[in-house]
Every structure is written in structure tokens, then in C-alpha cells.
BALOBA-1460 file (C-alpha; in Angstrom, 3 decimals):
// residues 317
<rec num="1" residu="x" x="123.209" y="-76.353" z="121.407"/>
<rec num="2" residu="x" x="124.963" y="-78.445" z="124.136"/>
<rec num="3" residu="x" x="127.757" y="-77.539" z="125.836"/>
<rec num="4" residu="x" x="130.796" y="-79.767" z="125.124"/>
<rec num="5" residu="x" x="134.572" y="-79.599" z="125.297"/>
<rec num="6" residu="x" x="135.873" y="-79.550" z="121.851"/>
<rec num="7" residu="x" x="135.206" y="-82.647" z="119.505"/>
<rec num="8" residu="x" x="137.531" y="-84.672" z="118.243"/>
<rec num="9" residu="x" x="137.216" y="-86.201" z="114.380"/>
<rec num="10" residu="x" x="138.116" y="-89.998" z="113.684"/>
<rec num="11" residu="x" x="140.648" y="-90.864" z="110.818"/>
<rec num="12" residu="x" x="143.218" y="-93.664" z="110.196"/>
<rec num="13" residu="x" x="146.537" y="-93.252" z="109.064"/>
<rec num="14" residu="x" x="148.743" y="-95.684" z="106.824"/>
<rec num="15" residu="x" x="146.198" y="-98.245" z="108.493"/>
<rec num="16" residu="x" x="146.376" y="-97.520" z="111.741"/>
<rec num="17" residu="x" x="143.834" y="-95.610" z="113.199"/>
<rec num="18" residu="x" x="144.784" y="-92.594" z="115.191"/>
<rec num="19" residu="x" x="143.266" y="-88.955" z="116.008"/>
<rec num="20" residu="x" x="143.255" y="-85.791" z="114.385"/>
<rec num="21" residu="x" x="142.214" y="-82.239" z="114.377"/>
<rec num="22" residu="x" x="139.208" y="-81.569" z="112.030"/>
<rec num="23" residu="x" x="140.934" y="-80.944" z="108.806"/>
<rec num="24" residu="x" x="140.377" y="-77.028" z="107.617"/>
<rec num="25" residu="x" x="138.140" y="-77.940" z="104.687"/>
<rec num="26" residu="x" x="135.767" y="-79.048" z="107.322"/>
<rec num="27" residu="x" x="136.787" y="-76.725" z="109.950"/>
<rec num="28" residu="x" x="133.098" y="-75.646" z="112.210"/>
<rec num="29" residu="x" x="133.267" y="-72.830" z="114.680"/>
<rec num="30" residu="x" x="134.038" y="-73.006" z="118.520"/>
<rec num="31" residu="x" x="130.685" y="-73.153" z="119.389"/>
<rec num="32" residu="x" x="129.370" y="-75.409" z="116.715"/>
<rec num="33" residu="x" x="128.792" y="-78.666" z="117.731"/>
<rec num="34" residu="x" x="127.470" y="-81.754" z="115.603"/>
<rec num="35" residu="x" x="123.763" y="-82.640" z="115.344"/>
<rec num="36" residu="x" x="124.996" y="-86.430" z="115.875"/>
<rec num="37" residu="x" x="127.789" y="-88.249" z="117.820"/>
<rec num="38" residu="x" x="128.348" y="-91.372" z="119.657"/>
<rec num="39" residu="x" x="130.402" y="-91.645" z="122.656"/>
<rec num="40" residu="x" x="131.577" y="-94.430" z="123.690"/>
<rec num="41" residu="x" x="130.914" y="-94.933" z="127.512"/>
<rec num="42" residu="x" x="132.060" y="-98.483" z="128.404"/>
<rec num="43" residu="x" x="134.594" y="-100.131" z="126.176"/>
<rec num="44" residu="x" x="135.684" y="-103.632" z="127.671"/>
<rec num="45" residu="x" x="133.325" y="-107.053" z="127.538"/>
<rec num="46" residu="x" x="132.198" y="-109.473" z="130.267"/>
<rec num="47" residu="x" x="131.091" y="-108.616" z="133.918"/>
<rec num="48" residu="x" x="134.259" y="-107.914" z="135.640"/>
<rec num="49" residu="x" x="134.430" y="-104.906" z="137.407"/>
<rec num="50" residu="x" x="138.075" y="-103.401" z="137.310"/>
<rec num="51" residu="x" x="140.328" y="-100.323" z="137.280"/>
<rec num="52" residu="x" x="140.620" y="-100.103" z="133.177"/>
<rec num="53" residu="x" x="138.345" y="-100.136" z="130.840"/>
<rec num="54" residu="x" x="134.377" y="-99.602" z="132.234"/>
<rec num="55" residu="x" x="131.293" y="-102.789" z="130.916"/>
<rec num="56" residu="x" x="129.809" y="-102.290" z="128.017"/>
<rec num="57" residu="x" x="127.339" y="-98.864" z="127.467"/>
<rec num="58" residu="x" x="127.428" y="-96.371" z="124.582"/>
<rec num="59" residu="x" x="125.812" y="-92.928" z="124.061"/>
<rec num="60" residu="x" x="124.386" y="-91.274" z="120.833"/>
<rec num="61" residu="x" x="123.012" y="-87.641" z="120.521"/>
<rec num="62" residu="x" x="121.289" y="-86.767" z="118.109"/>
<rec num="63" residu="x" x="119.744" y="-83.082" z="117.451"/>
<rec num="64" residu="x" x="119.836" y="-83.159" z="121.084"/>
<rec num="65" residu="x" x="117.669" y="-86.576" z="122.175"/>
<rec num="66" residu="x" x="120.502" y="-88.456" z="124.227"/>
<rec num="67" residu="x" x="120.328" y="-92.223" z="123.608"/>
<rec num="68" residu="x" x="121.732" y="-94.906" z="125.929"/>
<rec num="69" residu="x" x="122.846" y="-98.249" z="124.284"/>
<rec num="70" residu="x" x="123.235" y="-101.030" z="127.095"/>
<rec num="71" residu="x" x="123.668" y="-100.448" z="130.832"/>
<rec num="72" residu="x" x="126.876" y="-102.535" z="132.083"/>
<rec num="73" residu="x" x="128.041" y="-101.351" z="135.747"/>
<rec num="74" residu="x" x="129.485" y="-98.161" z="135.426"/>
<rec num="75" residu="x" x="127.257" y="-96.280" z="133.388"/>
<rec num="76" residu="x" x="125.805" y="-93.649" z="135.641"/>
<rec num="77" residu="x" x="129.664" y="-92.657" z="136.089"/>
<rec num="78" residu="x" x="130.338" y="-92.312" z="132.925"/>
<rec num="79" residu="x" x="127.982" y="-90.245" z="131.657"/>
<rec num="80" residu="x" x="128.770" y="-87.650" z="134.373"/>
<rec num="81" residu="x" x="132.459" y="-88.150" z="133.719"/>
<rec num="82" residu="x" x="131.165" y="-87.099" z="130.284"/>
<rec num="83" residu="x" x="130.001" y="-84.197" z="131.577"/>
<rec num="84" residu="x" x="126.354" y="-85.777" z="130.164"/>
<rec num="85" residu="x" x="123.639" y="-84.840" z="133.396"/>
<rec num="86" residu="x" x="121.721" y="-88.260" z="133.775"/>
<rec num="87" residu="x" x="118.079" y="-86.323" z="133.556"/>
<rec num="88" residu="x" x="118.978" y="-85.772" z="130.186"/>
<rec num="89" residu="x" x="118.329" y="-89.213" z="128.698"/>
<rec num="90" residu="x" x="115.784" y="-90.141" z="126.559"/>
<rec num="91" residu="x" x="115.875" y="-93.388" z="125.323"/>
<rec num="92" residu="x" x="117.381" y="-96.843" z="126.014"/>
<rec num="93" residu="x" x="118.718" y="-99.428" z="124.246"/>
<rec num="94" residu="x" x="118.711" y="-103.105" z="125.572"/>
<rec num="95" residu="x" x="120.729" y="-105.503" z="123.067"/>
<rec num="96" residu="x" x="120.593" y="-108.376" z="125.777"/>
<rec num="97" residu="x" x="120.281" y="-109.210" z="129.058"/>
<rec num="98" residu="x" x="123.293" y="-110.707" z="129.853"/>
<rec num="99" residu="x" x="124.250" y="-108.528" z="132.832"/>
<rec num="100" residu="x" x="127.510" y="-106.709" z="131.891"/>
<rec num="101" residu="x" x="124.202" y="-105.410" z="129.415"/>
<rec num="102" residu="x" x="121.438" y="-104.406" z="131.545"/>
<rec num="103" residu="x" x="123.100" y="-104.733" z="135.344"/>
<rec num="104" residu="x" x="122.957" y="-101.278" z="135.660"/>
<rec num="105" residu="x" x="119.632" y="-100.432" z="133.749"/>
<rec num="106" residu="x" x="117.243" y="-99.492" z="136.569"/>
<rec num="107" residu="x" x="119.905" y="-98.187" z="138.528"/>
<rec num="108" residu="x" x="120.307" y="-95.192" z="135.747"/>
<rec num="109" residu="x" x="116.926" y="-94.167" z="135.468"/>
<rec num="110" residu="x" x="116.722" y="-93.768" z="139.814"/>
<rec num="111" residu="x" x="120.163" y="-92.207" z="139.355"/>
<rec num="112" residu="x" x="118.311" y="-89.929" z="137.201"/>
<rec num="113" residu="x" x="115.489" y="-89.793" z="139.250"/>
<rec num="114" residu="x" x="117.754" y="-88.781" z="142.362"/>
<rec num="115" residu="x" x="119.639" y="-86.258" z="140.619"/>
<rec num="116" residu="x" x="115.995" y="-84.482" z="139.379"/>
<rec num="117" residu="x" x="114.458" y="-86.860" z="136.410"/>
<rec num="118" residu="x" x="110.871" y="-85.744" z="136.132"/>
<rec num="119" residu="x" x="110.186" y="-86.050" z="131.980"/>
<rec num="120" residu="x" x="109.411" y="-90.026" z="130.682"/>
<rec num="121" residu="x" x="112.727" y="-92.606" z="129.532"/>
<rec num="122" residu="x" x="111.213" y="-95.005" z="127.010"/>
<rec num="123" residu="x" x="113.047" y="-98.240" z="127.321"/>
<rec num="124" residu="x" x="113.478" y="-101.044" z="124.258"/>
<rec num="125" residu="x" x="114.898" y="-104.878" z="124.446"/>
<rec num="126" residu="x" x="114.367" y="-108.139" z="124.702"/>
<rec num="127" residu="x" x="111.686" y="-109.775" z="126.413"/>
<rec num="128" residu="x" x="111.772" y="-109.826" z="129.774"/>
<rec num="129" residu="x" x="112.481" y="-106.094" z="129.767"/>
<rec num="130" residu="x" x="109.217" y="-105.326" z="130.983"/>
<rec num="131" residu="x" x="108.779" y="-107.525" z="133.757"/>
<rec num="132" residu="x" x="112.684" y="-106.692" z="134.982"/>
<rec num="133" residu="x" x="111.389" y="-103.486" z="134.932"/>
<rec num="134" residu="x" x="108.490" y="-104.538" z="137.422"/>
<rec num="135" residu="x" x="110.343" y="-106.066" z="139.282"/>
<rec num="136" residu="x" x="113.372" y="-103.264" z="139.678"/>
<rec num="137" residu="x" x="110.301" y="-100.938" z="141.277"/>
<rec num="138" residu="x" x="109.251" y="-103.647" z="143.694"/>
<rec num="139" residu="x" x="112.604" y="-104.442" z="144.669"/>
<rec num="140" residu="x" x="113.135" y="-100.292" z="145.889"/>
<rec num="141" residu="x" x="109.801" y="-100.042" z="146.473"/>
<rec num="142" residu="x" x="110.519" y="-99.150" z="150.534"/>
<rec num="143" residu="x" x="113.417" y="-96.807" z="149.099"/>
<rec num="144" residu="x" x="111.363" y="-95.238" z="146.522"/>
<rec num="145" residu="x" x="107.826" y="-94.665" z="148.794"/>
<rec num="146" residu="x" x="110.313" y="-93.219" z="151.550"/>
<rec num="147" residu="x" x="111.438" y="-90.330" z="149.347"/>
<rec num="148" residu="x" x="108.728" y="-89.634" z="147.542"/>
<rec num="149" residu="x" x="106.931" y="-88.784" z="151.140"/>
<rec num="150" residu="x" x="110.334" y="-87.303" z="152.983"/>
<rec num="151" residu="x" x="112.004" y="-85.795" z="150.720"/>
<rec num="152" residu="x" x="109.097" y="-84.611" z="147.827"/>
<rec num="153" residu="x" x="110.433" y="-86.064" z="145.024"/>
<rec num="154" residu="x" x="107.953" y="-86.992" z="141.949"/>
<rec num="155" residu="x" x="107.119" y="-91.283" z="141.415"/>
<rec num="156" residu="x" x="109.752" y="-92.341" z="139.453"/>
<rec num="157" residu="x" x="108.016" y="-95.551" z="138.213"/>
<rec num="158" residu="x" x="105.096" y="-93.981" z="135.666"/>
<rec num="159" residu="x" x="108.727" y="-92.168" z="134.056"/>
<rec num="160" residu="x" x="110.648" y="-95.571" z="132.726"/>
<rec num="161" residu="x" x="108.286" y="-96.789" z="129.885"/>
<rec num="162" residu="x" x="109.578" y="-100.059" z="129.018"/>
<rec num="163" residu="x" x="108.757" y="-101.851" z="125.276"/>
<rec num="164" residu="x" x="109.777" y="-105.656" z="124.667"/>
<rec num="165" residu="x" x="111.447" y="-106.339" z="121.242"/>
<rec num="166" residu="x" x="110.229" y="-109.907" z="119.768"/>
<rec num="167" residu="x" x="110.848" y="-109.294" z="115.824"/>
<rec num="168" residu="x" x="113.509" y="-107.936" z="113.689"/>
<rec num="169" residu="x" x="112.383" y="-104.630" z="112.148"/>
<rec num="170" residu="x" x="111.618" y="-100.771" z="113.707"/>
<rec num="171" residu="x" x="111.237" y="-100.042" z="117.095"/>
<rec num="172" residu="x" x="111.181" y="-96.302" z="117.283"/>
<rec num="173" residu="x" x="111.167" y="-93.751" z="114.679"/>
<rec num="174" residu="x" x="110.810" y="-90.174" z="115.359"/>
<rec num="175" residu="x" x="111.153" y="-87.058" z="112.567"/>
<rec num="176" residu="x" x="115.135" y="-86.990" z="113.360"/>
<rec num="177" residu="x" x="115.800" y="-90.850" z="113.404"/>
<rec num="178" residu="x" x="114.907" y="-94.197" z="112.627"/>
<rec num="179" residu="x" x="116.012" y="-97.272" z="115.342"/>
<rec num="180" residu="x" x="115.808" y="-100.500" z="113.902"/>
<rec num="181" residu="x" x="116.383" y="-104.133" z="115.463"/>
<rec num="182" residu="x" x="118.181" y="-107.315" z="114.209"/>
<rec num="183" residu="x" x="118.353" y="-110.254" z="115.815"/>
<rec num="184" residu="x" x="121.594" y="-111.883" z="115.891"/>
<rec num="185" residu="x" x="122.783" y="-115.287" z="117.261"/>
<rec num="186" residu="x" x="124.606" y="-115.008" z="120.776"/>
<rec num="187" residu="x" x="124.791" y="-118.588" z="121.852"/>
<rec num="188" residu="x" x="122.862" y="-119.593" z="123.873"/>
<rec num="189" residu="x" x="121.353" y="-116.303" z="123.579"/>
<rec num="190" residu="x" x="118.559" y="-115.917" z="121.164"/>
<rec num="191" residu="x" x="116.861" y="-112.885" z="121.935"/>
<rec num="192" residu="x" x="119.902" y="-110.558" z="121.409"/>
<rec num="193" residu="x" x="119.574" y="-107.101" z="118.967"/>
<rec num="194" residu="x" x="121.957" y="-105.154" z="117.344"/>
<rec num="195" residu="x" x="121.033" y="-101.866" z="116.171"/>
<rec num="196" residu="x" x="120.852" y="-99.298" z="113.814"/>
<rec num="197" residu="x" x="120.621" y="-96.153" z="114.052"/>
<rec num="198" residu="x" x="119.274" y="-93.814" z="110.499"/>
<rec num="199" residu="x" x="120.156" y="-90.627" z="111.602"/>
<rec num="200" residu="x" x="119.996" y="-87.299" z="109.292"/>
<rec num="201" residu="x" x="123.943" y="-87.219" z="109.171"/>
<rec num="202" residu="x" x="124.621" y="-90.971" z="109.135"/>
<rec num="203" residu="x" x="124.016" y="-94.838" z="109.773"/>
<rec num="204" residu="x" x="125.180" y="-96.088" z="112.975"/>
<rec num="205" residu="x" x="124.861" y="-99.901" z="113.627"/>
<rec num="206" residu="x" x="126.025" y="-101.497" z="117.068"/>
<rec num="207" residu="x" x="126.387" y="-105.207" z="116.980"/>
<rec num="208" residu="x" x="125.689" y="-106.269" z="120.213"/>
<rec num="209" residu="x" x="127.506" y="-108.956" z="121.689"/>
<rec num="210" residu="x" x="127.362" y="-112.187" z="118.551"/>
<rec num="211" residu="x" x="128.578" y="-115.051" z="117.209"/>
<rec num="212" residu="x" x="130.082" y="-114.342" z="113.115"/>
<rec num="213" residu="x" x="127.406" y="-113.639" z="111.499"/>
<rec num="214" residu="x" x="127.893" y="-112.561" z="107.730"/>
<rec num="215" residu="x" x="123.975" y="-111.517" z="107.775"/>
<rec num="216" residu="x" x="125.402" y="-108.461" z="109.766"/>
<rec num="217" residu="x" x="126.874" y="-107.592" z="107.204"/>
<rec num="218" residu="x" x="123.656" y="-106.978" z="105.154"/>
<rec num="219" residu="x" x="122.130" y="-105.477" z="107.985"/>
<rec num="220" residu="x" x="125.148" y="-103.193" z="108.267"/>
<rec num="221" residu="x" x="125.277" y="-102.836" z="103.946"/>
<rec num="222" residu="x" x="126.899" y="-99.026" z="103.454"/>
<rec num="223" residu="x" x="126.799" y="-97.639" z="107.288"/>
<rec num="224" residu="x" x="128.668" y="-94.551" z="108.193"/>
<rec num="225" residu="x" x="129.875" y="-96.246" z="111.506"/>
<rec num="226" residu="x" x="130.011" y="-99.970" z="112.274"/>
<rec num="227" residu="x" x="130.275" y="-100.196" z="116.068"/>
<rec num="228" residu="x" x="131.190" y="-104.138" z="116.235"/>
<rec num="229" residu="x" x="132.298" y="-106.219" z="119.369"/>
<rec num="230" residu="x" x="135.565" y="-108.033" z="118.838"/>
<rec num="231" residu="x" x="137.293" y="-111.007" z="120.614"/>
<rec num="232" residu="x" x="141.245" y="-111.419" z="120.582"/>
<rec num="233" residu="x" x="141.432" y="-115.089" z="120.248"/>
<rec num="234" residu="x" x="145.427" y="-115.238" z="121.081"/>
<rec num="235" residu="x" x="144.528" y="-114.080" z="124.442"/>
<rec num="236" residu="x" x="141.627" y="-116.286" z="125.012"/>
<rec num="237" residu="x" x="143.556" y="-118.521" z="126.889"/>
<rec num="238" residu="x" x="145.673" y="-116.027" z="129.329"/>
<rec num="239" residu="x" x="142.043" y="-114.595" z="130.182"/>
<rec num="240" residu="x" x="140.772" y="-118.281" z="131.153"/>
<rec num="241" residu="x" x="143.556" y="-119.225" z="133.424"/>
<rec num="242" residu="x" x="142.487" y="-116.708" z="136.045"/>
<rec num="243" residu="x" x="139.418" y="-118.549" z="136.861"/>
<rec num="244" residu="x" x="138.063" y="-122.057" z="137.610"/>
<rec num="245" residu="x" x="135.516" y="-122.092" z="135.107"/>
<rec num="246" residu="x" x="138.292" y="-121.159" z="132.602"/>
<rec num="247" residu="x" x="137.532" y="-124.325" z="130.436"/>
<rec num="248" residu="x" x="134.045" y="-123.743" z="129.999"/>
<rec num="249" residu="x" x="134.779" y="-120.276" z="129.365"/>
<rec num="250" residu="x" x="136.545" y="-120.263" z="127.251"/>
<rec num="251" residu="x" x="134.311" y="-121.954" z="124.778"/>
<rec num="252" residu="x" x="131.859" y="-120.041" z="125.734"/>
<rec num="253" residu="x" x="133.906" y="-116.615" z="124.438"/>
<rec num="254" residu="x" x="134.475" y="-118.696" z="121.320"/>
<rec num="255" residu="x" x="131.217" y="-119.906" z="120.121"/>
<rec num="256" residu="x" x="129.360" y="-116.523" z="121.054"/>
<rec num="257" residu="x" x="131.681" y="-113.912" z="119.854"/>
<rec num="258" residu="x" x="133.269" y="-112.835" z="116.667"/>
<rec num="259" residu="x" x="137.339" y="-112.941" z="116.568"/>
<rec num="260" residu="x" x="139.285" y="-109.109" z="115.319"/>
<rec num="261" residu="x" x="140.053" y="-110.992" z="112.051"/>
<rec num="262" residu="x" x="136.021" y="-112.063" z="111.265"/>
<rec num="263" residu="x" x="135.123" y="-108.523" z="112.294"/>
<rec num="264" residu="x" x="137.520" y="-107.635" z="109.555"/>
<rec num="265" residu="x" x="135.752" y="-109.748" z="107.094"/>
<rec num="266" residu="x" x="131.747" y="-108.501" z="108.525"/>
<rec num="267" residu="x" x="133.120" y="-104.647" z="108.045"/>
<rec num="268" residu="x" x="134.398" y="-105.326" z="104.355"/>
<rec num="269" residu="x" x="131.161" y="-107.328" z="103.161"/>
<rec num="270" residu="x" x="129.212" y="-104.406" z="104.349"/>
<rec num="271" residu="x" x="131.577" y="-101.510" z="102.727"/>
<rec num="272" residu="x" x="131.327" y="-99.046" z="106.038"/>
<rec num="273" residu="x" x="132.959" y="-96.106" z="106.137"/>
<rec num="274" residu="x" x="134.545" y="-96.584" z="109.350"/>
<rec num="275" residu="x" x="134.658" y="-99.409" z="111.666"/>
<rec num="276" residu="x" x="135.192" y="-99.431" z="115.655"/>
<rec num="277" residu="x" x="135.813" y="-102.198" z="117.730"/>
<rec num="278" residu="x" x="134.446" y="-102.036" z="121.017"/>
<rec num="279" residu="x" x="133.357" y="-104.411" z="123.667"/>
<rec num="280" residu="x" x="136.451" y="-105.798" z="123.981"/>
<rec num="281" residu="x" x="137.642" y="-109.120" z="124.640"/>
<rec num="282" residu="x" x="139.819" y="-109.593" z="126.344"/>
<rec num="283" residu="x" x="138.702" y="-105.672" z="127.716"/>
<rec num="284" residu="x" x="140.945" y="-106.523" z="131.008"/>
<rec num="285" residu="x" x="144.661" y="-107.748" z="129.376"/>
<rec num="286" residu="x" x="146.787" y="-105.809" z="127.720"/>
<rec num="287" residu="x" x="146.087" y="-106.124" z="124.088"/>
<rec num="288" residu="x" x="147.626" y="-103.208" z="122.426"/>
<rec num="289" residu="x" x="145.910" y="-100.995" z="119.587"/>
<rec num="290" residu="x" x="148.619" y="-102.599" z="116.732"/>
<rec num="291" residu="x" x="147.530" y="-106.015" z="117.762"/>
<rec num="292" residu="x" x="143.788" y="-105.328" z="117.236"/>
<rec num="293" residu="x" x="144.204" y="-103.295" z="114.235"/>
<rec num="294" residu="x" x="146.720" y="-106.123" z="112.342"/>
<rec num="295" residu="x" x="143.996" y="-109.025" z="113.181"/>
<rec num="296" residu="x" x="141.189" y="-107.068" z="111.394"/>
<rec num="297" residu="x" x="143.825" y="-105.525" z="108.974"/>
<rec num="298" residu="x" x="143.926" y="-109.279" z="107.578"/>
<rec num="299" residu="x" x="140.200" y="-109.149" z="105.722"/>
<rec num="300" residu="x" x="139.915" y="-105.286" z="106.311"/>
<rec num="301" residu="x" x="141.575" y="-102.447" z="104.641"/>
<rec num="302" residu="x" x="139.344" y="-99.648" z="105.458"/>
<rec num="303" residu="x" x="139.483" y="-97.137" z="108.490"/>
<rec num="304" residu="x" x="138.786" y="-98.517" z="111.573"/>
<rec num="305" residu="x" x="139.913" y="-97.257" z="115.629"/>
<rec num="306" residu="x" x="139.603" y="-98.996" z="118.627"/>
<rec num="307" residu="x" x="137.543" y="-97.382" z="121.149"/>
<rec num="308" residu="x" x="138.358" y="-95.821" z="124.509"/>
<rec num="309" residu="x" x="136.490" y="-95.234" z="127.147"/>
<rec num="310" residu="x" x="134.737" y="-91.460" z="126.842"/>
<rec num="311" residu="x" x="135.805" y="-91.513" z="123.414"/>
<rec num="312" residu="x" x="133.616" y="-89.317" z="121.178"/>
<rec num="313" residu="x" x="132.902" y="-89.488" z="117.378"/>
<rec num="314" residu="x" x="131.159" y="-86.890" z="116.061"/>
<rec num="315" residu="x" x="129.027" y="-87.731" z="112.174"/>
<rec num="316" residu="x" x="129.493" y="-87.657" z="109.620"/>
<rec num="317" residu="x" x="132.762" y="-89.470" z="109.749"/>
């Protein structure tokens, strides 16, 4: 088993979600740790890079394979500042490549590389992953032939395996899980996933940055977790006036994403068991936990938490 601090379970109380001990009736040993769990990396949406919250980039384990779900700046970090060595990946997740996405997605696998990486990363997302992936290698191509000769280090390029996605449907499945694809509308984005994850102890689906979509919601039908980006349209406007492109901004942020209260209505058409909003928007202002939770609490009564960075939610839920 992997060696973790202690894990801590997910559950909402009198509709606001907060964090609790795992109740007795459950209760595992010290060393026991679940065969699944997500952790939730990089919390905020959009490009900035600030002192918060960290860009978008989520983690699940399970029965050991370590899965990376979008590469916004800052992921490297916070896998070690989850204690998660960077070798250790095995898979990768591209929902789109808008670059608080994929920004950082080459620059994990040579932070792997440089910190010892010498088994294969398969890589999965839209098109265009595959020649970015080229083209990441030619662009350290100096960097990378200088090591490999100085310092002994194994090629790093036959070790990222990269798959385009161009249909809805599965893209890997292995004997402990199932990944499947859905493409969702993130205008003008077309060639955008979410995810989801069949795992032996749960269904995990990740939105991906979209637009409301109430097909989700089949997609999503009975999931364990619901992992669904969420934009807090009162603020829309304070985020805007920081930049000059505010205007066209901020129609942008509301034509392409989906507002607390529609996440509300996506996460009770589906029945989940428990839904987390993450990529958050605004992921930079002060929007507080209560004001989240009463926009989705208006077409959701279900549990739900809003995620922080290096969260972790072990399944089942």
C-alpha cells in the first residue's frame, strides 16, 4: 500500500458540506488506505497565476495506478506538496487545450523524467495532443540531448505515449478501471472531454470546463462523485473590471461555463451521490463556501463540498 497521512471522509451537514472523521461503522485501520481516491490538485479556473488557489489539475489512484486529470501551471508542485513522487504517474488526462489545461503537460512528464522517470506515461485528449507532444520534444530537444550525454539519464521522449481523442466513448480500460470520454460544448471549444472514471469502488465523472449541458447529466446518470466546474455569476463582473478585455470576457465566462445554480440542476438530473465543485470561477475573489453552496442549494439538495486545493476524497463516498 502507499504511504499517506491519514484520509479524510467527505459528508455534508444540515446542507452545508463540511469534514468529518470516518464514522466508527466504517472505521479502517491506521495503515489501511483506500483502493481509490481523488485529490484534488488545482482548484481555481482560468490562467492566472496567483498566491491562492493553484489552475486546474486533479489526481485519482486507483489500486495504486496514479492518474493525472489536466495539467494547469502548478501541477508538478502539487503533487509533491502531496507528498505524490512525480515518477509515479501513469496516465494523463487532457479535457482541453485551453492552457490553464495542458500549460504544464510536458513540463510534468520532464519533471518526472528529471526526478528519475524511466517506466512509459500514456497520454489521452484532444487532437492536437500528439503533435503538441512533438513539438514539446523539439522545443527541449538541446536540453534533453545535453543530459542524456552529461549527465546519463535515459531518452525521455519514447516514455510519454500520447493518444488523440476524436469520438465520445472508451479510451482506456484496464482490469481495475474503465475511462470513458464525452464530448461536451465549451464555446468556441469543440473538442473538449469530460470524463468518467468506472472504478471497482465507484463512478467518478469530471466535467471539464462546459457550457450547461443537461446531456451531462446522462453521462453522469447515478455517479458516486460528480466533479463539476462552477461559475459564480454575481462575481462575474468584479472579476472583469481588473482587465481591459473585461467586456469580452466576460461573455466569454458566460457562454462557456455553467453558473453554481445550473450545476445544482446537472447534479440532481443525474442523482449523484456527492457533488464537488471545482474549477472555480471566480477561483481568485473571495467567494465564500456558504455562497457557493446556497447557489447550487437552489436546484440541489444532495451532498455536495467545495474543493480545496490538496483536498483528498477517498471512495466510496
Amino acid at each position: 500500500m502507499l504511504h499517506r497521512r491519514d484520509l479524510l471522509k467527505i459528508s455534508a451537514l444540515g446542507g452545508v458540506a463540511a469534514l468529518a472523521k470516518i464514522p466508527a461503522a466504517r472505521a479502517q485501520p491506521a495503515t489501511a488506505k483506500p483502493r481509490t481516491r481523488i485529490v484534488f490538485l488545482g482548484t481555481k479556473g482560468g490562467p492566472r497565476v496567483e498566491t491562492g488557489r493553484s489552475n486546474p489539475a486533479n489526481l485519482i489512484e486507483i489500486n495504486g495506478t496514479r492518474i493525472v486529470i489536466d495539467c494547469g501551471m502548478g501541477v508538478s508542485h502539487q503533487l509533491a506538496a502531496a507528498h505524490i513522487p512525480l515518477t509515479t504517474v501513469k496516465d494523463i488526462f487532457i479535457s482541453h487545450h485551453h492552457s490553464d489545461h495542458n500549460l504544464e503537460y510536458g513540463n510534468l512528464v520532464y519533471n518526472a523524467w528529471a526526478t528519475g522517470l524511466s517506466t512509459p506515461i500514456h497520454s489521452f485528449g484532444p487532437k492536437g495532443l500528439e503533435a503538441m507532444t512533438k513539438t514539446y520534444w523539439e522545443l527541449n530537444k538541446f536540453d534533453i540531448d545535453t543530459r542524456i550525454a552529461d549527465e546519463g539519464r535515459p531518452d525521455p521522449r519514447p516514455l510519454l505515449i500520447a493518444k488523440d481523442i476524436d469520438a465520445d466513448g472508451v479510451v482506456l480500460k484496464t482490469d481495475d478501471f474503465t475511462v470513458t470520454a464525452f464530448r461536451t460544448p465549451h464555446p468556441p471549444i469543440t473538442d473538449n472531454f469530460a470524463y468518467k472514471f468506472t472504478t471497482p469502488d465507484g463512478t467518478v465523472v469530471f466535467s471539464s470546463d462546459t457550457d450547461y449541458n443537461p446531456k451531462l447529466a446522462e453521462f453522469a446518470k447515478g455517479a458516486d462523485v460528480l466533479v463539476h466546474e462552477a461559475l459564480y455569476a454575481p462575481f462575474v463582473d468584479k472579476l472583469v473590471a481588473r482587465v481591459k478585455n473585461g467586456a469580452t470576457l466576460g461573455k466569454h465566462l458566460l457562454e462557456s461555463h455553467t453558473t453554481a445554480e445550473d450545476v445544482g440542476k446537472i447534479a440532481t438530473a443525474a442523482g449523484v451521490k456527492l457533488l464537488v465543485l471545482s474549477h472555480l470561477v471566480p477561483g481568485d475573489i473571495d467567494v465564500t463556501d456558504e455562497q457557493w453552496t446556497a447557489a447550487v442549494r437552489k436546484n440541489y439538495s444532495g451532498k455536495m463540498i467545495v474543493a480545496k486545493d490538496l483536498m483528498e476524497l477517498p471512495l466510496p463516498v
